[in-house]
Each structure stands twice: as C-alpha cells, then as structure tokens.
N, C-alpha and C positions, 0 to 999 in steps of 0.2 A: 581289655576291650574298650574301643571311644567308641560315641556316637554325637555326632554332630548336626548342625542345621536345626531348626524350629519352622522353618519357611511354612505359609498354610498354602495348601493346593488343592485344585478339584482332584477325586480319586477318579484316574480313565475307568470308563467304563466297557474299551477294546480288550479285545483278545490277543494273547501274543502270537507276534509272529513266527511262523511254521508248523504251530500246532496242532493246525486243520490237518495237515498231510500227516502221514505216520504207517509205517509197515510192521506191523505183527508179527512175531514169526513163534508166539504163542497160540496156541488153539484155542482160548477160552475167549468167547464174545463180552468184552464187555459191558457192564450197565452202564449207557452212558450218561442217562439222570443224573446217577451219583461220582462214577469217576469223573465226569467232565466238570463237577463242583470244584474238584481240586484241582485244576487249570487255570480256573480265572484269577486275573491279575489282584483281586482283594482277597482271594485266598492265599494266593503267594505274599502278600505284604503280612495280612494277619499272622502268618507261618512267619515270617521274618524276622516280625517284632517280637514271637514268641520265643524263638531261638535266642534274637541276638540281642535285643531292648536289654542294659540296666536297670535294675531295681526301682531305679531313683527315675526314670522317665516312665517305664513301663506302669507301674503304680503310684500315684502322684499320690496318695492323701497318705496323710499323718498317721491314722490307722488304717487297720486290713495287715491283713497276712505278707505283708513284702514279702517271711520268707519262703513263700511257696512259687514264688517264679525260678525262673532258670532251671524248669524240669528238663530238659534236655541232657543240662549239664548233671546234674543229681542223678542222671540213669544211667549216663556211664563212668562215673562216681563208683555207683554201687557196683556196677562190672568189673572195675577195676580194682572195688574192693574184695571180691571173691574170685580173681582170675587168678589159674597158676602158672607160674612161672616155667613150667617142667614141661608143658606141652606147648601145642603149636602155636604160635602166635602173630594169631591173625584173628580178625576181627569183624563181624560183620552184623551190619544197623540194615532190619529189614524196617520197611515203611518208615524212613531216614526224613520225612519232609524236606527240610534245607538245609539239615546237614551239620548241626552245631553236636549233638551226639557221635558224629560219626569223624571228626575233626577232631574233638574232645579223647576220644578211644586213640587213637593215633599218637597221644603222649606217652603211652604205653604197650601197644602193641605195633610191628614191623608192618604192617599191613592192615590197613582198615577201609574193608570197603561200605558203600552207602547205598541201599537200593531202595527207590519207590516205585510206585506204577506211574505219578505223574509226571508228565514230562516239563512241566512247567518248573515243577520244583525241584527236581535234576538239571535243569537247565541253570537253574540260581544256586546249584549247588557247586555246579563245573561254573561258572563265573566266580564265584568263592575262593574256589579251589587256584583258578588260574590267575587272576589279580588280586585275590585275599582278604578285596573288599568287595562291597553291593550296596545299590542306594534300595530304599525302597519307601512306602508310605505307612507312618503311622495310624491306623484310625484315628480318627478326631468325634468328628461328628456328623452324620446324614456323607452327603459328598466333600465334606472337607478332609484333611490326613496333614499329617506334618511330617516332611522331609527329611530323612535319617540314612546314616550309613550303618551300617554293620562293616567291623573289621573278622578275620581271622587274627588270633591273638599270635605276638611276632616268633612266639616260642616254641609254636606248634610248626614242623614239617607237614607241608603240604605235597609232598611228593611222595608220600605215606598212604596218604588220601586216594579213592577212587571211588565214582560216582556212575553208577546205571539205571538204567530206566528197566523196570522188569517185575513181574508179577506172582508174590509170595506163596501163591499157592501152586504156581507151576514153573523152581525155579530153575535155570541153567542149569545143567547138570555137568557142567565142564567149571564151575564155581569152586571146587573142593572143599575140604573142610577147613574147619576153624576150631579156637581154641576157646572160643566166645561166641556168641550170638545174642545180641539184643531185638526185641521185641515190642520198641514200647506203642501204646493204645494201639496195638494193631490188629489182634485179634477178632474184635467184636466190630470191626468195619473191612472185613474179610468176606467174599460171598462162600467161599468153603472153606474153615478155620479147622477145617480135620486134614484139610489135606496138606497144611501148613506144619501143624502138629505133627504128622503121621511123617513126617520129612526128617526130623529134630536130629533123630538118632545116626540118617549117615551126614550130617552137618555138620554134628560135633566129636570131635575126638573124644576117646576115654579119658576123662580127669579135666574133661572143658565145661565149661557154663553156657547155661541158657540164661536169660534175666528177660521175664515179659512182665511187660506191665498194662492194667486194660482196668475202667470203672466197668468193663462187663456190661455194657449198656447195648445191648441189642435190638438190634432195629429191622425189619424189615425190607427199608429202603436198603441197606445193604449187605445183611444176609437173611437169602430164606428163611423163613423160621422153621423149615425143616432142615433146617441145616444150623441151629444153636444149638451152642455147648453147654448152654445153660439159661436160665433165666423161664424154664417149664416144668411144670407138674408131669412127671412121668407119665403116663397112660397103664401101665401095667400094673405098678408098684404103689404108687399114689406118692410118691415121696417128691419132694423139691430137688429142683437138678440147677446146681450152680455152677457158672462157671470155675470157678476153683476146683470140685466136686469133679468134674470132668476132669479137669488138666492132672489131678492128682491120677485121677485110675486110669490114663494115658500116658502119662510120663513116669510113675513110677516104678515101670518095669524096668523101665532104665536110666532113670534120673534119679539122686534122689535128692529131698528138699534140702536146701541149704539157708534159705531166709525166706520168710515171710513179710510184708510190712506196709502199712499204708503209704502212698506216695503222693500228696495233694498240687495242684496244678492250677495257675491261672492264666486264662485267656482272654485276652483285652476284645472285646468287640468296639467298643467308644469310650471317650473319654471320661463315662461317668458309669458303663456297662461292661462288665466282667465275667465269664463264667468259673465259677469256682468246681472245681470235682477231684475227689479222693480216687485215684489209683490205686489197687491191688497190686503190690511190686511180687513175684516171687521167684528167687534165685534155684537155678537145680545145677546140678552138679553128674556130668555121665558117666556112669558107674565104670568101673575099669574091667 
C-alpha cells in the first residue's frame, strides 16, 4: 500500500453529491441526527485515513502505540485466522465503513462482500473497488487536511469484492449465507443490536464464524437504551448486564466461543488528537 502527496487544503465543508436523494426499500426510519454523521465528507476522509493511512503517516511521534492502527486489517487477520476451509466461502463485513476489511477478506475467501448503511462510504468503497484507488483528506488541524491517496493493494482481486448500501438490523434476505461474518464496532452503534444478533444463525453456515468486535460503548444517540445489550443494572436481579454477558447467553445456543481477546484501535481526529479504545474481539464458531 503507497500513499502520496503532503499538499495542505481547506477541508470542504459540502455535502456529496446525490446523497440528498435516496429510496429506501427498508422499513425502518432512520435517525437521521446520527446516521447522517456518517455522510459527511470528514467523516468519510477520517474513515479513509483509518482504513488505508500507514503507520508512519497516520502516527507521526516517536512514541504511542503505532501498533494499534490498521484495525481493519487485524479483523480480518483474526477471521482468516479461525475460518474453515471445508465450508462456504464467502465472506461478509457488516458496517464495512470504506472497505479495507472487506478488500482484506477477499485474499481468502471467493466472495466478499461489504455492507454499510452510509451511502457516502459505499460510494468510496465502489470507487475503490472500480479504480483501486481514492484521494481523500487527512486531518491536519481546525480546517486544514493533507492530501492522500489510498491504494487497493495490486495482489488483492477486486472482482472478489462487492459493495451495498443496507441496513444490519434488517438485512436482504436474498444475501445467503456465509462461511464468515464480521462484525467490527458495530454492535453498540446499532438502534436494535438484537435483531442483528437474532439474524446470526441463518447467516452462517454450520462450521462458519462470526468475529464481532465493539468497546461496548453505548449511547443513546444511537441505541435506545431500552434497546442495550448491556452496559445496565438489570431491574429484577440486580446484577450487571454486559455486553459480552449478553452475546454469550445469545449466541451460545448456537455458537460456540472460539477466541476471546482485546483488540485496541486508533483514530486520528488531528494532527496531535487521537482516540485510543480497546475492542472486545470475540470469535464463535456455528455449531454443526
């Protein structure tokens, strides 16, 4: 993977084009507070440099965790490292942002496709896909950004690749199944993460994986809090209800664990502002 240019720019602060217009042919209303956050054009760049930035741009100082960047590629790393070979192979990255996990899975499975809800970031995911590159801005500082490309790396088949706009908790049911499914931070920016979950089992074949990965950080802005999986004092029992707590005594009818393990991540806001956050990774495996 290169990345080129230093150029400094203003970051626009327009909307992309077409993204006003758009036909549903899902029933669930949108919040658009929050899903239109992931429309705007410094969301998609911030997503960009997340995926596709080197080490060596993306983290400039001497110290810090260089190696917690390239979480994209690390998630379907660990897919790859618990996928079998005996079942179907095919691949699918729900809440794919721009697409370097779901590009990444395609080294090793016949089929991999990439779905988000925004349309902004399927759109840079099918430009990816179709010329293998994409310019976009790095944070800098306030409205400045520095000019970058992201490549697709030349070894990956992009004709493997597929990319849709579409909504995880209500998805296509003419999708089929898979031999994999990834999951990563999607859960707890989900407004109904049960009925994502409650999906899992005709998703995945017997002897396929699921790999989700979430810091569990629930929010209101975008799910009910009658609607967490965790992150509450039960009302009845009095006991702590965690996400994990949950995903177990939901998927263990028919999953069962296959790895546990921290997965830490960083996300560049500006040139000297960072968020660091530890992932909960957990692999399952669908019982046969």
């Amino acid at each position: 993977m290169a990345t080129h240019c230093t150029t400094k720019v203003l970051v626009a602060g327009c909307s992309l084009v077409g993204l006003g217009v758009a036909i549903y042919w899902w029933n669930r209303k949108r919040d658009t507070a929050k899903d239109d956050s992931y429309e705007t054009p410094s969301q998609v760049n911030q997503y960009m440099a997340f995926h596709y930035a080197p080490a060596e741009e993306y983290f400039l100082y001497p110290f810090g965790p260089k190696e917690h960047v390239d979480f994209p590629k690390r998630c379907a790393e660990l897919c790859i490292k618990h996928r079998n070979d005996v079942v179907l192979n095919r691949a699918l990255d729900l809440g794919c942002a721009v697409g370097r996990s779901t590009f990444e899975l395609s080294r090793h499975f016949n089929e991999a496709i990439g779905i988000d809800f925004s349309f902004a970031f399927i759109e840079k995911c099918n430009e990816m896909k179709e010329v293998g590159y994409s310019s976009y801005v790095m944070p800098d500082e306030g409205k400045l950004g520095l000019v970058k490309e992201a490549f697709v790396e030349d070894d990956i088949d992009r004709s493997k690749v597929h990319f849709q706009q579409g909504d995880a908790c209500n998805l296509d049911p003419n999708l089929g199944q898979f031999g994999c499914v990834l999951a990563a931070n999607l859960i707890c920016r989900l407004p109904e993460p049960m009925s994502f979950l409650e999906a899992l089992p005709r998703l995945v074949v017997p002897g396929g994986i699921v790999v989700i990965t979430s810091p569990y950080t629930w929010m209101k802005d975008y799910t009910p809090e009658s609607k967490w999986i965790g992150g509450y004092i039960d009302p009845v029992s009095g006991e702590h209800v965690t996400g994990f707590s949950t995903l177990q005594s939901l998927l263990e009818p028919n999953f069962t664990l296959e790895e546990a393990l921290d997965l830490p991540f960083i996300i560049k806001e500006t040139h000297r502002k960072h968020q660091w956050t530890v992932a909960h990774a957990t692999v399952w495996k669908r019982r046969e």
